[in-house]
Backbone as CSV, one residue per row, in Angstrom:
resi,resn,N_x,N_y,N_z,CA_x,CA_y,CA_z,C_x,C_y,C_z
1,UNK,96.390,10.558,31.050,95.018,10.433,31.488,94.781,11.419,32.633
2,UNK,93.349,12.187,32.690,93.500,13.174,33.562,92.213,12.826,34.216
3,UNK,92.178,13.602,35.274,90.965,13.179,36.432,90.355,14.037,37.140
4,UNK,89.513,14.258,37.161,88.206,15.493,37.744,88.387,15.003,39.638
5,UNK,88.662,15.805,39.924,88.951,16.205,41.661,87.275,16.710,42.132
6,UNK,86.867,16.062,42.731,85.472,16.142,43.336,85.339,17.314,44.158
7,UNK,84.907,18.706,44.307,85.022,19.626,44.700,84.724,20.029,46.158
8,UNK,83.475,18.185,46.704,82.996,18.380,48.044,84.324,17.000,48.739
9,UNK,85.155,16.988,48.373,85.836,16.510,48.952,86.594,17.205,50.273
10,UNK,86.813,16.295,51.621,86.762,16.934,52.876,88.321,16.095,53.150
11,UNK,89.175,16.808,53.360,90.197,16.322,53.900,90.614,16.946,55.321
12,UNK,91.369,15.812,56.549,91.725,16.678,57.993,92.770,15.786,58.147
13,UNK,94.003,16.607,58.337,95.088,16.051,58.653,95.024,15.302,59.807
14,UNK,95.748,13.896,59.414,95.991,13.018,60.933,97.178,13.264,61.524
15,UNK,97.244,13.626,62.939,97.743,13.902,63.340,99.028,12.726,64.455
16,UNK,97.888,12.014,65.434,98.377,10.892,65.832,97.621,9.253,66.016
17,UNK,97.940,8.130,65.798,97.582,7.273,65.883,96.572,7.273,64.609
18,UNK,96.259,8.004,63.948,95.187,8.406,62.510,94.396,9.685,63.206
19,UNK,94.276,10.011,63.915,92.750,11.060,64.787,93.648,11.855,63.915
20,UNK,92.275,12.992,64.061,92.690,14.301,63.454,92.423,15.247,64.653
21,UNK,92.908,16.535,64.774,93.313,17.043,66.039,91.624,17.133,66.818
22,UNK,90.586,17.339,65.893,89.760,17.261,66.891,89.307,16.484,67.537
23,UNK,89.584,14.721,67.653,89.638,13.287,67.750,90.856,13.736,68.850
24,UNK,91.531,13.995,68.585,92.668,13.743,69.780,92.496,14.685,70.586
25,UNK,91.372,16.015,70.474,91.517,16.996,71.422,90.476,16.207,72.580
26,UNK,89.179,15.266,71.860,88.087,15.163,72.499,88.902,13.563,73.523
27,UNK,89.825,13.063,72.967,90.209,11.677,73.387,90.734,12.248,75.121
28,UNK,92.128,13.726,74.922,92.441,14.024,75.727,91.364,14.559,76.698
29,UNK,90.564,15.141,76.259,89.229,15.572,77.315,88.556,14.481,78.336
30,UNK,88.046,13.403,77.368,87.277,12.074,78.040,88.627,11.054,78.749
31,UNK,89.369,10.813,78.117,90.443,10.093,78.847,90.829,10.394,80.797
32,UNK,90.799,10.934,80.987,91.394,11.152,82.165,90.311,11.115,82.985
33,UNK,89.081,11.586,82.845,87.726,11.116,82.945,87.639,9.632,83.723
34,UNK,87.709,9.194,82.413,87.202,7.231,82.460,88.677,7.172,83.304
35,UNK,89.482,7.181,83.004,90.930,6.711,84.129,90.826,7.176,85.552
36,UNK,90.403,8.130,85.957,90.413,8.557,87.351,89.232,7.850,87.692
37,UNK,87.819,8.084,87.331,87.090,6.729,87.496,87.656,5.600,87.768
38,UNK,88.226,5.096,86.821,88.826,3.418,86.687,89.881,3.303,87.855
39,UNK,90.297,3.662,88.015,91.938,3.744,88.984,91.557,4.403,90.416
40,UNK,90.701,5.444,90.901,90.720,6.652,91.758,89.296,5.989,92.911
41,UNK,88.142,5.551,92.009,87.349,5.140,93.126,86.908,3.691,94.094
42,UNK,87.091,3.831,95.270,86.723,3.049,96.115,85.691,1.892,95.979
43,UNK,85.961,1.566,94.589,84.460,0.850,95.063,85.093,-0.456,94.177
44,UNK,83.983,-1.586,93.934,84.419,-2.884,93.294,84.727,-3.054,91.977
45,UNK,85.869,-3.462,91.355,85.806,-3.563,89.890,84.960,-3.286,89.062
46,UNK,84.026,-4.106,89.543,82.874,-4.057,88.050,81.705,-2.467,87.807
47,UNK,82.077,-2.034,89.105,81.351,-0.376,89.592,82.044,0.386,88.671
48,UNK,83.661,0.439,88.922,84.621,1.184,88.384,84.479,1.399,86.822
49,UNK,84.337,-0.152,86.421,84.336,-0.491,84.819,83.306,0.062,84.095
50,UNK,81.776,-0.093,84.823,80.630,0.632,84.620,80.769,2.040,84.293
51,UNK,81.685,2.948,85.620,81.045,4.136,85.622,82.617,4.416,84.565
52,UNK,83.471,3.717,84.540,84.350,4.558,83.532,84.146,4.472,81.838
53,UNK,83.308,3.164,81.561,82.674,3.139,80.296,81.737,4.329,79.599
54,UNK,81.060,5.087,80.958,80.289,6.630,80.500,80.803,7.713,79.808
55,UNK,81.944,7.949,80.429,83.212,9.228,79.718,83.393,8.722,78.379
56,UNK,83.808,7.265,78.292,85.090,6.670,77.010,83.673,6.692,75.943
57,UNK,82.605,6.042,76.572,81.904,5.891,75.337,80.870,7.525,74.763
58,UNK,80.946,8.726,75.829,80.641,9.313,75.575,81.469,10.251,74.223
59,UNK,82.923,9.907,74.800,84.126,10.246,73.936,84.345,9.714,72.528
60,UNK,84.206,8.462,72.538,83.882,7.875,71.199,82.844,8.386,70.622
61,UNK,81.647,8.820,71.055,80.774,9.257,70.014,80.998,10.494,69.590
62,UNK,81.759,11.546,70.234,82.063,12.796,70.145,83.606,12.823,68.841
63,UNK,84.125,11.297,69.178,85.456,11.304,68.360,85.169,10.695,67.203
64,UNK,84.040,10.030,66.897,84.010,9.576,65.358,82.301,9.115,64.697
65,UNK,81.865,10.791,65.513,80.039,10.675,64.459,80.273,12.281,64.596
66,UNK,79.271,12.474,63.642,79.011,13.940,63.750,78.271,14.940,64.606
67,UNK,77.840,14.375,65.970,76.874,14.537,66.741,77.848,15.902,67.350
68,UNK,78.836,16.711,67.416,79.394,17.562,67.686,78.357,18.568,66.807
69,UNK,78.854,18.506,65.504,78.358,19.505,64.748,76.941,19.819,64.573
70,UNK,75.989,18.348,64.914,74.619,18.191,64.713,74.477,19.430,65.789
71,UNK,74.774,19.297,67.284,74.621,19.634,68.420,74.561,21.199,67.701
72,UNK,75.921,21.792,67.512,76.420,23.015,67.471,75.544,23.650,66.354
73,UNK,74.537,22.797,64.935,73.654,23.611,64.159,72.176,23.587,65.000
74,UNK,72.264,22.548,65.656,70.722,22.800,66.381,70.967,23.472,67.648
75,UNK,71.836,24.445,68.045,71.904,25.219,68.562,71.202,26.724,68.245
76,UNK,72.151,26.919,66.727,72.122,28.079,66.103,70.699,28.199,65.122
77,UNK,70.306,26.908,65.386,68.666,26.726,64.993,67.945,27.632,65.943
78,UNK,67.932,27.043,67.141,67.230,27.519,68.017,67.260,29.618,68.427
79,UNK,68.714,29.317,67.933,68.624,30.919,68.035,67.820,31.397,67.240
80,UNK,68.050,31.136,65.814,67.442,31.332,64.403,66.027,31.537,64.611
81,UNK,64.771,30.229,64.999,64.059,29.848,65.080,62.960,31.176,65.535
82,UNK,63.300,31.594,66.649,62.450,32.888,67.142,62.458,33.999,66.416
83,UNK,63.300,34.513,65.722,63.090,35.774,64.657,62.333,35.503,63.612
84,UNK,61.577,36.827,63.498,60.497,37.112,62.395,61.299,37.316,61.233
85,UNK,60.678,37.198,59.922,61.270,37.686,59.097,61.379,39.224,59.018
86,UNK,60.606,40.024,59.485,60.926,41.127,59.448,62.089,41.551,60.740
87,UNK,62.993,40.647,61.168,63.823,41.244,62.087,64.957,41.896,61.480
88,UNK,65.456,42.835,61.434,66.685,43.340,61.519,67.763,42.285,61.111
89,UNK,68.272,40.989,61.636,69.128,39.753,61.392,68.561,38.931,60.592
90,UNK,67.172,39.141,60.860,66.898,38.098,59.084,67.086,38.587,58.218
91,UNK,66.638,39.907,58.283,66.665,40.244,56.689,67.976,40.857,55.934
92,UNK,68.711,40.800,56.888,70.580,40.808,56.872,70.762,39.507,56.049
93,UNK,70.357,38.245,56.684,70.947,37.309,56.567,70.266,36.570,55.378
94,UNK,68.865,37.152,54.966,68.789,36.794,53.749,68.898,37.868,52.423
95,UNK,69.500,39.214,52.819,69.955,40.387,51.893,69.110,40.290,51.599
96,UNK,67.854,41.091,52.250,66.489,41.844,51.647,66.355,42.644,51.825
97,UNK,66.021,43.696,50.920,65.466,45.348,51.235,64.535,45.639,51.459
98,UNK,63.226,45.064,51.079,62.185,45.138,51.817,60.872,43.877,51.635
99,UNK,59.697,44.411,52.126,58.797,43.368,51.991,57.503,43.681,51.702
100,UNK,56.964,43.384,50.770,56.110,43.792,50.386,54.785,43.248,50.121
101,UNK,54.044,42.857,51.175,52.782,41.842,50.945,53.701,40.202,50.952
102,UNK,53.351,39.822,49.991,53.982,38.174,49.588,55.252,38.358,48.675
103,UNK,55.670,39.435,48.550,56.920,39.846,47.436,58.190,40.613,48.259
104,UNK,59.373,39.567,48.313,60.419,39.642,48.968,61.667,40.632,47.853
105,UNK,61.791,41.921,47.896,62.811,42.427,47.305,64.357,42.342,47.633
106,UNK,65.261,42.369,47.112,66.548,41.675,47.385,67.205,42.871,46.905
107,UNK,68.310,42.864,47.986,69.445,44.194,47.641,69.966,43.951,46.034
């Protein structure tokens, strides 16, 4: 019996604890964060717990939604966004040779 392999299938090696290295790169980033918070400032438990919950939970959303990548295309939106179609990089980027009234010619 044979079986069709889905072609948009996304695989990322786990590395430790299940994360995949970019989960464990963002854990090591926010971690030390929320701990020096938690451990380092002067102030009352429940202050500490507050302000170290900001890093961890900022970290969790960075370690398991896509709001990284959302971020990083509505970036390259914004670059995008201001060029004309007749710029030089658009019309690279949509391989056009020229333009002609309402009629887009293609290399």
């Amino acid at each position: 019996m044979t079986y069709e392999i889905p072609q948009q299938l996304e695989y990322k090696e786990k590395i430790i604890f299940g994360l995949t290295f970019e989960q464990l790169l963002y854990a090591i980033i926010f971690s030390p964060i929320a701990l020096a918070l938690m451990f380092k400032l002067p102030t009352h438990l429940y202050v500490r717990i507050a302000l170290a919950l900001i890093p961890s939970g900022i970290g969790a959303i960075f370690m398991f939604t896509n709001i990284p990548k959302e971020i990083k295309n509505w970036i390259k939106w914004l670059k995008w966004k201001e060029l004309d179609i007749n710029h030089p990089r658009m019309k690279d980027y949509l391989n056009l040779e020229k333009i002609e009234g309402d009629v887009l010619y293609l290399k």
